[in-house]
Residue frames relative to the residue before (quaternion, step in Angstrom):
aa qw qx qy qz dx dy dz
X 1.0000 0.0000 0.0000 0.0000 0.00 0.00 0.00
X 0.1708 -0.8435 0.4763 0.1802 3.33 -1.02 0.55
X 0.2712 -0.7432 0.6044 0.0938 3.82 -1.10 0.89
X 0.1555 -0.7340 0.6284 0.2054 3.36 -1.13 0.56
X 0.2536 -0.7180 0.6383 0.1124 3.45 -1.46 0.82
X 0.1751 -0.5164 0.7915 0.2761 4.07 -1.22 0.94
X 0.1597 -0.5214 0.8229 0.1598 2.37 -2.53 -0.16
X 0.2407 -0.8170 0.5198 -0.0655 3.22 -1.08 1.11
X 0.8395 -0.0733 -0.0939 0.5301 4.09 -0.73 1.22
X 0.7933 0.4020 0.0278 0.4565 3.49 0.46 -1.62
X 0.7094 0.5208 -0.1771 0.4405 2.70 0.62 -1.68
X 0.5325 0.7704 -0.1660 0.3089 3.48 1.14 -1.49
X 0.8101 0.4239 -0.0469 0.4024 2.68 0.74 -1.99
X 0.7061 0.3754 -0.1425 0.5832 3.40 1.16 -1.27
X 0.8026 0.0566 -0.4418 0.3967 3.62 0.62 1.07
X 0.4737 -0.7213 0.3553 0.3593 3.36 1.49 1.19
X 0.5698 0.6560 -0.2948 0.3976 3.58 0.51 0.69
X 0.0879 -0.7679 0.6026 0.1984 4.13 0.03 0.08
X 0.7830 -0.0711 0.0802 0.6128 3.94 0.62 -0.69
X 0.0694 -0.7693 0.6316 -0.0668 2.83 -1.76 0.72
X 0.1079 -0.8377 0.4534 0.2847 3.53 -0.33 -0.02
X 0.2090 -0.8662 0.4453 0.0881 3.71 -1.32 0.19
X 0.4980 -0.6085 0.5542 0.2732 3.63 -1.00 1.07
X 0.0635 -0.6614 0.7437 -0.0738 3.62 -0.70 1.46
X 0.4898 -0.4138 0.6633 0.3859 3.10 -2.04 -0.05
X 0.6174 -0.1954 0.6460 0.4042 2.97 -2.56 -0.41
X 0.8445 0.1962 -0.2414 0.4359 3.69 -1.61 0.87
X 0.5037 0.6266 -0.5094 0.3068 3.97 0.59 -1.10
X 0.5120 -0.6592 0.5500 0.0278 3.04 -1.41 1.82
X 0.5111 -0.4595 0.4782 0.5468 3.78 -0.79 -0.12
X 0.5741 0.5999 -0.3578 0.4272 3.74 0.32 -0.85
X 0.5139 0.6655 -0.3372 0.4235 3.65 0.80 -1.12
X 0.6845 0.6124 -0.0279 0.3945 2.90 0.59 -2.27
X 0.8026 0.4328 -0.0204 0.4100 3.77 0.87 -1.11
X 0.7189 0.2122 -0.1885 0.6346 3.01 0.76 -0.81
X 0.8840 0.2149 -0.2552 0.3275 3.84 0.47 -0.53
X 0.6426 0.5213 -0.2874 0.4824 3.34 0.83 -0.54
X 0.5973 0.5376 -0.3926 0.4472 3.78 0.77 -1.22
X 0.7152 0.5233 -0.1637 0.4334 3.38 0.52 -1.98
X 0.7322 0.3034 -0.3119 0.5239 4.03 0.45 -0.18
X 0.4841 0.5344 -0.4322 0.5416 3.10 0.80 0.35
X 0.8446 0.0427 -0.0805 0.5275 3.60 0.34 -1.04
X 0.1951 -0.8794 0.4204 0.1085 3.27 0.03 1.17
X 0.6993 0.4346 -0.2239 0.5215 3.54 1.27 -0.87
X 0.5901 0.3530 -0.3513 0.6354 3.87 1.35 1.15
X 0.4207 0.7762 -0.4248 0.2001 3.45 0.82 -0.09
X 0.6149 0.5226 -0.2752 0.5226 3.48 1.19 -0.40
X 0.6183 0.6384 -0.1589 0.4300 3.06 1.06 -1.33
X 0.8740 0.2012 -0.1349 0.4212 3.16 0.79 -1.12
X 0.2866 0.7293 -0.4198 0.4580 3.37 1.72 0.25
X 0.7168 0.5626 -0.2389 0.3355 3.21 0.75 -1.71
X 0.5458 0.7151 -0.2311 0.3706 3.19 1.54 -1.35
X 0.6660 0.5153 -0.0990 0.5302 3.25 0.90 -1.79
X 0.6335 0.4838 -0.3309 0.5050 3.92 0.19 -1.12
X 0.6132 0.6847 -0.1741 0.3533 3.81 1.22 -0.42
X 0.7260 0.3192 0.0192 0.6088 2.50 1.34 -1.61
X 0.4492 0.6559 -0.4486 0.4084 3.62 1.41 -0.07
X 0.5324 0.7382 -0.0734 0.4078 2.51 1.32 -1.91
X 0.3005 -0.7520 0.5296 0.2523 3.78 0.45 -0.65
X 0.4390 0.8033 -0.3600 0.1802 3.32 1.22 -0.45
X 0.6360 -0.6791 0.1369 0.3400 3.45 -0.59 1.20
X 0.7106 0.6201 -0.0098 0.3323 3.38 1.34 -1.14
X 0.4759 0.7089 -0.2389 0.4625 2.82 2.30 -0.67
X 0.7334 -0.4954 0.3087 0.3485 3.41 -1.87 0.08
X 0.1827 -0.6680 0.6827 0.2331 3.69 -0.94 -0.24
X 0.1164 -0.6195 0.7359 -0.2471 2.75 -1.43 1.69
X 0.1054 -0.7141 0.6157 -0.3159 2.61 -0.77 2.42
X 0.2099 -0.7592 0.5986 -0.1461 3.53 -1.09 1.74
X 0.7777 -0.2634 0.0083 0.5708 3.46 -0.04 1.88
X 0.7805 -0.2987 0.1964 0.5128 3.72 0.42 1.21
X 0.7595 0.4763 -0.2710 0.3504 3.85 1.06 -0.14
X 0.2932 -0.6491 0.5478 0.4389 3.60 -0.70 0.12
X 0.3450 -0.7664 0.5364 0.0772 3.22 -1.14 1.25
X 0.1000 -0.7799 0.5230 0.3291 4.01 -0.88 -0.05
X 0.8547 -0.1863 0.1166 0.4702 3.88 -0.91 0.58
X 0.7346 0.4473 -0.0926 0.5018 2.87 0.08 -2.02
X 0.6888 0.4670 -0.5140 0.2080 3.97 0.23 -0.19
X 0.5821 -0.6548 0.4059 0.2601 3.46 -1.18 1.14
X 0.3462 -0.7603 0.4987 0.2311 3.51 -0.40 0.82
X 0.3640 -0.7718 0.4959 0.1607 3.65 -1.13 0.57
X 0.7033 -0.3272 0.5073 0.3754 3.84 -0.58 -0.39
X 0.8782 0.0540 0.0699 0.4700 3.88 -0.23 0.19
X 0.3969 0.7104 -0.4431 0.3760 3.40 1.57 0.03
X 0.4319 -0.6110 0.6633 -0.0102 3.34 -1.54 0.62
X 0.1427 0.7597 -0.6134 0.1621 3.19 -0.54 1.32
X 0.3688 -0.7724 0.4878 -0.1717 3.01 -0.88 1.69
X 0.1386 0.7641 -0.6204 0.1097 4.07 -0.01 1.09
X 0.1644 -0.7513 0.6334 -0.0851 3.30 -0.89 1.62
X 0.5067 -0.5224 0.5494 0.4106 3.87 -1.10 0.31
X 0.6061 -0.5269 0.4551 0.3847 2.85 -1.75 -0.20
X 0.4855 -0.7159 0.4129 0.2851 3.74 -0.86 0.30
X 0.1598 -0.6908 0.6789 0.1907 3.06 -0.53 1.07
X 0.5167 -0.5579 0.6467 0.0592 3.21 -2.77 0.85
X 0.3143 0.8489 -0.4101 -0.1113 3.21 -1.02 -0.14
C-alpha cells in the first residue's frame, strides 16, 4: 500500500523534498513509517532525523507534529492505503 508524506519548513529543507510517497506493508504503524522507512530512504539525515522523532515519541513540548489525513495521529496508529501524512515543526508563540 502506498502513503504519502509532506514535509514542511525544516523538515523540507533537510530532505530537499516537500512530498513524497511510500511503499508500506499491510498493518505498518505510523512508527513503522518513522523510524524505518523515512530514515532508509534518507540516509545522509538519518541521525538527524531519528533524533527528531525520539522527540516527538518523547512527547516533548518543542517537537514535530505529525498529522494523518487532517489529524494528529499517535505512534501506534495503523496506517491505511492513501493516507496522508503530514510532519510540521514545532510552533513557535509570540
Amino acid at each position: 500500500m502506498r502513503v504519502k508524506v509532506k514535509y514542511f519548513a525544516s523538515m523540507r529543507e533537510l530532505f530537499g523534498v516537500s512530498e513524497e510517497e511510500y511503499e508500506i506493508e499491510e498493518g505498518a504503524k505510523l512508527v513503522d513509517l518513522l523510524l524505518n522507512h523515512i530514515p532508509r530512504r534518507h540516509v545522509h539525515v538519518a541521525d538527524i532525523w531519528r533524533s527528531k522523532v525520539e522527540g516527538f515519541m518523547k512527547g516533548e513540548e518543542a517537537s514535530y507534529i505529525v498529522i494523518v489525513n487532517g489529524d494528529r495521529a499517535g505512534l501506534d496508529q495503523e496506517l491505511k492505503d492513501g493516507d496522508v501524512v503530514a510532519v510540521l515543526p514545532p510552533v513557535g508563540g509570540g
